[in-house]
SERO-4910 file (N, C-alpha, C, O; in steps of 0.05 Angstrom, whole numbers):
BEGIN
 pado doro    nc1    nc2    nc3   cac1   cac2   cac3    cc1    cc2    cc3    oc1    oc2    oc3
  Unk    A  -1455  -1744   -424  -1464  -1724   -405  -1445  -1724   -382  -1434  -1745   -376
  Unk    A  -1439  -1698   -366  -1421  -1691   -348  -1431  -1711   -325  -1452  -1723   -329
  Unk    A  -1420  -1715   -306  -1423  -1722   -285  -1444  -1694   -265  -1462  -1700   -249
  Unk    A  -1436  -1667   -271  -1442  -1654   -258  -1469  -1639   -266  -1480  -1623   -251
  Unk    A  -1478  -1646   -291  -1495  -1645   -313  -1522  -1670   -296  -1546  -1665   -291
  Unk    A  -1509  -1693   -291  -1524  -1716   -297  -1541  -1710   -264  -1564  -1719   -259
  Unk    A  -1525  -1695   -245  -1533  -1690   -215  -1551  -1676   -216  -1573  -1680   -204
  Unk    A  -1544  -1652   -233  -1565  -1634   -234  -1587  -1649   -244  -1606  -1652   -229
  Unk    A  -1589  -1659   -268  -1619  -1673   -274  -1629  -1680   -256  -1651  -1671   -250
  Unk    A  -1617  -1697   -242  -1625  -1715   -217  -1635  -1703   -200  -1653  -1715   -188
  Unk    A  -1632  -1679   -192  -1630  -1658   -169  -1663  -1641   -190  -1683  -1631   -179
  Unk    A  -1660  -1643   -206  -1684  -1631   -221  -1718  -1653   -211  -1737  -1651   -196
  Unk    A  -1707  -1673   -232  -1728  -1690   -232  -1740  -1706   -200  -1761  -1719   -196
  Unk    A  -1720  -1700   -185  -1733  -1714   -152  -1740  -1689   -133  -1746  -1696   -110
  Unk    A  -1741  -1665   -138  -1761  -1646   -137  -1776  -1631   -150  -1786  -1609   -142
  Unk    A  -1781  -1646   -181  -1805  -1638   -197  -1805  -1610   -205  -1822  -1592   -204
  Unk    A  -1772  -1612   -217  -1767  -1584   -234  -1764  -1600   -261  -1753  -1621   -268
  Unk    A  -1783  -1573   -277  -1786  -1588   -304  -1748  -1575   -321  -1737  -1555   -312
  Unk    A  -1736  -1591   -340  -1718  -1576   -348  -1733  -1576   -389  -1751  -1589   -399
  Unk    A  -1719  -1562   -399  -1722  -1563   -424  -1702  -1577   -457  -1706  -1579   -481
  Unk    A  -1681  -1582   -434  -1652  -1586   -461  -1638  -1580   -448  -1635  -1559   -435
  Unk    A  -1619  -1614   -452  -1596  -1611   -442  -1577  -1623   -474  -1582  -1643   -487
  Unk    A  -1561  -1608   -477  -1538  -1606   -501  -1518  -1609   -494  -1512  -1598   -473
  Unk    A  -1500  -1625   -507  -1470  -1625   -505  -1459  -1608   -527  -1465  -1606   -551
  Unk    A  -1439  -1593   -511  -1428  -1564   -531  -1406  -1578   -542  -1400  -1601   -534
  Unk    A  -1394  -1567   -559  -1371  -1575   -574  -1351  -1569   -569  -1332  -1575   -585
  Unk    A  -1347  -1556   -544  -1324  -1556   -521  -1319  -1577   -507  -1296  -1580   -499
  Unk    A  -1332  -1591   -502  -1339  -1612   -489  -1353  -1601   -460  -1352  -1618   -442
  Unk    A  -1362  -1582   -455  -1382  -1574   -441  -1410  -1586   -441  -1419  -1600   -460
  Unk    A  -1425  -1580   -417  -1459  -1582   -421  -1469  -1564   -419  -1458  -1546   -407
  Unk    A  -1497  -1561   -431  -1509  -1537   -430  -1531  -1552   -422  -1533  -1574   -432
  Unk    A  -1561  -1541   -395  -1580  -1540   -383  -1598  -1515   -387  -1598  -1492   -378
  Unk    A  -1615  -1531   -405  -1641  -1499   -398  -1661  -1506   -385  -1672  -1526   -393
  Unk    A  -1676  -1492   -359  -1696  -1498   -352  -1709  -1471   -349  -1695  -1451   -344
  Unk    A  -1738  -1468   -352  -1757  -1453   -358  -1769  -1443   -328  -1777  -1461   -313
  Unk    A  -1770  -1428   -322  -1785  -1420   -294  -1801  -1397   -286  -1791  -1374   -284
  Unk    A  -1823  -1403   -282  -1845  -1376   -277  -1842  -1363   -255  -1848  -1371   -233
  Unk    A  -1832  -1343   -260  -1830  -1327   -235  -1865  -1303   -226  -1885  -1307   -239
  Unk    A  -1864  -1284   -208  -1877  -1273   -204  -1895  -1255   -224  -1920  -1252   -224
  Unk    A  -1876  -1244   -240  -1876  -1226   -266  -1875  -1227   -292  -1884  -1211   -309
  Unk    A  -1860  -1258   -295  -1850  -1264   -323  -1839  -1292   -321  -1839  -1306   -301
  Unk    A  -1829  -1300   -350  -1827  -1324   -349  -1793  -1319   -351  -1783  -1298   -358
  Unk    A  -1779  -1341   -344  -1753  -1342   -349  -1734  -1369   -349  -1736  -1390   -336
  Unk    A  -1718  -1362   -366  -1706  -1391   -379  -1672  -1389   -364  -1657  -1370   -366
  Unk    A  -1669  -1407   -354  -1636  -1415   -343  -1632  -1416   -357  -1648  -1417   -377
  Unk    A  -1602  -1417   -358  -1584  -1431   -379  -1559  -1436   -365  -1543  -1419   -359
  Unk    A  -1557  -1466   -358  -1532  -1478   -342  -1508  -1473   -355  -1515  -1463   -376
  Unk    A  -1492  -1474   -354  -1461  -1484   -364  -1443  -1499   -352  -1427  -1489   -337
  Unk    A  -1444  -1525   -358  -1424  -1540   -337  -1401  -1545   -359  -1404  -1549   -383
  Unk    A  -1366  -1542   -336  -1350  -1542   -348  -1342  -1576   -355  -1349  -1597   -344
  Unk    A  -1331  -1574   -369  -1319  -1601   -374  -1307  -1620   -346  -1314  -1640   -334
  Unk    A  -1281  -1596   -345  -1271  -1603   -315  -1291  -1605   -293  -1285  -1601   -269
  Unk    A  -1313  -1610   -300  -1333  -1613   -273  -1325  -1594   -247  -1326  -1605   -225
  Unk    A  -1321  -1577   -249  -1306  -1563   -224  -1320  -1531   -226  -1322  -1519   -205
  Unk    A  -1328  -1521   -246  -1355  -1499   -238  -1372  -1505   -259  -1372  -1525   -273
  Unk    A  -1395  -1477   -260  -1417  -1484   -278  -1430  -1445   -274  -1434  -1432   -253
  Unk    A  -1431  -1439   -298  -1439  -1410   -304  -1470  -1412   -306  -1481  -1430   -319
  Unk    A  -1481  -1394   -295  -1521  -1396   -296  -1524  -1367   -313  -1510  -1347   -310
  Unk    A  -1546  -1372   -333  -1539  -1339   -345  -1572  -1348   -356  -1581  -1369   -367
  Unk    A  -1589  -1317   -347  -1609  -1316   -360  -1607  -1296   -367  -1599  -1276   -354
  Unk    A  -1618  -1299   -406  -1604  -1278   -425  -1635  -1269   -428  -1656  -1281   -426
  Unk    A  -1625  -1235   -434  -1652  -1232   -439  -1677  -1219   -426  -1697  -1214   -440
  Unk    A  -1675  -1213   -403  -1692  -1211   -385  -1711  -1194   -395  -1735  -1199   -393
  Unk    A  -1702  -1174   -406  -1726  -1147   -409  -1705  -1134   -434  -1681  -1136   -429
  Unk    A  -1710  -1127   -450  -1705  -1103   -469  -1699  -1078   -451  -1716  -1074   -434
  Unk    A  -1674  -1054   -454  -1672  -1024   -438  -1674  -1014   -458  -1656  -1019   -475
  Unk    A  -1693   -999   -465  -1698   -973   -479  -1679   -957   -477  -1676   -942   -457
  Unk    A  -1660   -957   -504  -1639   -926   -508  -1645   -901   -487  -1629   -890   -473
  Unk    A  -1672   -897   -488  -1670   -872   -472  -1682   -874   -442  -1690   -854   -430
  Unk    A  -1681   -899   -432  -1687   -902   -403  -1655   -918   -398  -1659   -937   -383
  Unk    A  -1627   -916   -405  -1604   -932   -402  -1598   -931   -374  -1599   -948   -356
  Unk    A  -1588   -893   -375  -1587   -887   -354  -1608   -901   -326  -1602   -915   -307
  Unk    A  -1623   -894   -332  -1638   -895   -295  -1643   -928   -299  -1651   -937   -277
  Unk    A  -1642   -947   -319  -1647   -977   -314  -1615   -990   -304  -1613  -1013   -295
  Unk    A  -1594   -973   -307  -1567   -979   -297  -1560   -974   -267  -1546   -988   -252
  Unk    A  -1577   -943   -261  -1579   -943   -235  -1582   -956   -222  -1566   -965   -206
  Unk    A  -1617   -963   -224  -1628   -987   -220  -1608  -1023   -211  -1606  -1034   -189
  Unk    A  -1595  -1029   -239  -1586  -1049   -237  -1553  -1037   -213  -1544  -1052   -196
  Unk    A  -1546  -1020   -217  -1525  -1020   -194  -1539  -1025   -176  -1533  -1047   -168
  Unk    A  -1564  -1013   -158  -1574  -1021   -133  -1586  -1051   -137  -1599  -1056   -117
  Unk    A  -1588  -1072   -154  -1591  -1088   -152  -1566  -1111   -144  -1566  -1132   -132
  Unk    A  -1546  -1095   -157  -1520  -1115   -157  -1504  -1105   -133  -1481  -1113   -130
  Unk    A  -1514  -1091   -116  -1507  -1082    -92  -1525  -1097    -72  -1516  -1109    -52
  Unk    A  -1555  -1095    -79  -1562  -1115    -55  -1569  -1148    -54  -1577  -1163    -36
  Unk    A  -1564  -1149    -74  -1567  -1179    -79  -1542  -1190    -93  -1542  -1186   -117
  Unk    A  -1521  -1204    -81  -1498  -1213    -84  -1504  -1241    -95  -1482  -1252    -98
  Unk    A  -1521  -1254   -101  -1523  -1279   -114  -1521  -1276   -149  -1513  -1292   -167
  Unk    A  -1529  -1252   -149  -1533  -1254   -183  -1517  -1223   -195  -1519  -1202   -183
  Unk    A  -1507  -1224   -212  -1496  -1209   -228  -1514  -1189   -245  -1510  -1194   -269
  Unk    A  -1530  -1172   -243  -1553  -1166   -270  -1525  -1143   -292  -1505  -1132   -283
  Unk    A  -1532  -1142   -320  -1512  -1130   -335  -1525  -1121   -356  -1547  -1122   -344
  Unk    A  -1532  -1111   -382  -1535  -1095   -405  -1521  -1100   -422  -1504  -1085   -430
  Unk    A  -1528  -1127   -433  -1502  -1146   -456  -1504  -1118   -484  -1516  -1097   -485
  Unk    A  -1492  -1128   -497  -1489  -1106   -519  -1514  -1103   -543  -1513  -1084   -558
  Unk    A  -1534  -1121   -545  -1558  -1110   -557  -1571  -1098   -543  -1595  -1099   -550
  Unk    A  -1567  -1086   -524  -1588  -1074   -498  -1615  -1084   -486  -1638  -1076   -487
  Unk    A  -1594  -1116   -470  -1620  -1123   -458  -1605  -1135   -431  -1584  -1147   -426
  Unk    A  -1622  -1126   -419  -1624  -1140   -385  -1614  -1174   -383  -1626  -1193   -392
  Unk    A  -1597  -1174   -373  -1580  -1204   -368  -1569  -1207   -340  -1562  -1187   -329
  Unk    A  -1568  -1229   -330  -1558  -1239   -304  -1540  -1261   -305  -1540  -1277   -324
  Unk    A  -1523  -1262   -284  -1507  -1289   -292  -1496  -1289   -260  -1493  -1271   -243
  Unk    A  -1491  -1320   -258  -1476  -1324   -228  -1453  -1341   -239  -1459  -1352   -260
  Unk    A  -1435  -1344   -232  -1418  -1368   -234  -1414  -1385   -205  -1414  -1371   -184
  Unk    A  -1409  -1422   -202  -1403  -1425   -179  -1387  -1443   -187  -1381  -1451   -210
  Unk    A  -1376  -1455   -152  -1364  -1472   -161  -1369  -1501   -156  -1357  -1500   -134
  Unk    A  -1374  -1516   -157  -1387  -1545   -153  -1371  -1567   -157  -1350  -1566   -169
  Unk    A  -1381  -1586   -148  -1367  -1615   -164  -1386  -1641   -163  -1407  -1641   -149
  Unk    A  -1378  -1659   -176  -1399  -1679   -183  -1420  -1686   -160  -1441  -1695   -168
  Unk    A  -1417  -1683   -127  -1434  -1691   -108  -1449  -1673   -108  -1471  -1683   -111
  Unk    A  -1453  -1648   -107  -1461  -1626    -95  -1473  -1601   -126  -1482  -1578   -123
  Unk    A  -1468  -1618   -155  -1478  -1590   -172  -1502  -1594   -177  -1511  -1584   -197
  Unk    A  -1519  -1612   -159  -1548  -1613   -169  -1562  -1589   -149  -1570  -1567   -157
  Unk    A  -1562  -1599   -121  -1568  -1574   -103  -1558  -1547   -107  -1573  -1528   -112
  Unk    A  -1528  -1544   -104  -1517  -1526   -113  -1529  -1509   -136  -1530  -1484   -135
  Unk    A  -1537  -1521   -154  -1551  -1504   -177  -1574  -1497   -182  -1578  -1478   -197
  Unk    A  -1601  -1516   -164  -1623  -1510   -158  -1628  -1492   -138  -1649  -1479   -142
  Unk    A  -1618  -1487   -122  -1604  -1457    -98  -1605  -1445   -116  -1626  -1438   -126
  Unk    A  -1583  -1439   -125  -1585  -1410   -150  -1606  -1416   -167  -1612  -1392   -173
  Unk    A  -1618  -1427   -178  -1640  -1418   -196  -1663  -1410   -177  -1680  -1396   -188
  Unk    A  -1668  -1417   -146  -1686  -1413   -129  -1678  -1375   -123  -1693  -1355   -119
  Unk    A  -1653  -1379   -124  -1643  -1350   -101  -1652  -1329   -126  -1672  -1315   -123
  Unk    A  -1639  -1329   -147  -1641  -1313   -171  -1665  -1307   -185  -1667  -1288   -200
  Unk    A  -1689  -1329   -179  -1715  -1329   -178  -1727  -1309   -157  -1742  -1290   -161
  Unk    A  -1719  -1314   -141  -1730  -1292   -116  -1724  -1261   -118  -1739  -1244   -110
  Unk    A  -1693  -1254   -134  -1680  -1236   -134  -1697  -1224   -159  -1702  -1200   -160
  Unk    A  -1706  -1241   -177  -1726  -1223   -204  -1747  -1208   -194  -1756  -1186   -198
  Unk    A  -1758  -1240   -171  -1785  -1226   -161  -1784  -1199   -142  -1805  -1188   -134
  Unk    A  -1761  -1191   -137  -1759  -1163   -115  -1749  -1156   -136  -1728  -1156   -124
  Unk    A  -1744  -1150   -155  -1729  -1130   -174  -1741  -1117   -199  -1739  -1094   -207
  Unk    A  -1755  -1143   -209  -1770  -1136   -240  -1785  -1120   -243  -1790  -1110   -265
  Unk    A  -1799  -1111   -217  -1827  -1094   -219  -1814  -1057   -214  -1822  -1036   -223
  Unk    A  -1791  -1065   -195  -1773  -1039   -206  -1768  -1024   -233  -1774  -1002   -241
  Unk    A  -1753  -1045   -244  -1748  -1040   -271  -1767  -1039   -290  -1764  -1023   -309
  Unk    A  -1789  -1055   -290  -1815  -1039   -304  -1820  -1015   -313  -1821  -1000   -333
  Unk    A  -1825  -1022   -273  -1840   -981   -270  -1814   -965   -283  -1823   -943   -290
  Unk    A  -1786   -967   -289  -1777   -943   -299  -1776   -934   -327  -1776   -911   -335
  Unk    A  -1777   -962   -345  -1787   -966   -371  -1805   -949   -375  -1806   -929   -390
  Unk    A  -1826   -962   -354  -1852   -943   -367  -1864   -922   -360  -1888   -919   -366
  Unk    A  -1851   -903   -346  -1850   -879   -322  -1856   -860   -348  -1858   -835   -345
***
């Protein structure tokens, strides 16, 4: 396990964040999933710490399914999201579904906080955002 991997646990379990799996990739990467209930829905992190211990990619895949014929106005949508909230990235991966991702940069002292921040900030950013994107789904 990374050094920057092993902080984060640490940084998990001494404020009583549950995680789910932690994997070593065959890059020699780590991978962190932790599960988190937000306001609306449930949602799963997914860490990526680099080998070089020097950043770590956050990507929750998945968020919501965009209906072919709501693309348009759920893109709108996500531009005014990625306009007012600069912590998270939201995007429309190519099966057409709602995805976010941050990248940072960290190192072994600092990627446990550092990463619980962003899963806190990006948590907050669903809870102002999701109920937008709902309502246009189902308009």
């Amino acid at each position: 396990m990374l050094g920057t991997t092993a902080n984060f646990i640490e940084t998990l379990k001494k404020n009583d964040w549950k995680y789910k799996d932690v994997q070593e990739l065959d890059n020699g990467n780590d991978r962190v999933c932790c599960g988190v209930n937000c306001k609306l829905t449930t949602v799963d992190y997914h860490f990526f710490f680099d080998k070089d211990s020097r950043s770590v990619t956050m990507r929750v895949f998945r968020l919501f399914a965009v209906p072919i014929d709501k693309k348009l106005q759920i893109m709108e949508l996500m531009n005014e999201a990625n306009k007012n909230y600069r912590w998270a990235k939201f995007f429309i991966d190519g099966e057409s579904w709602m995805s976010i991702q941050i990248d940072a940069i960290i190192n072994e002292e600092n990627a446990g906080p550092v990463c619980l921040e962003l899963m806190i900030r990006t948590s907050q950013i669903i809870d102002a955002t999701y109920s937008n994107f709902m309502h246009e789904i189902w308009a």
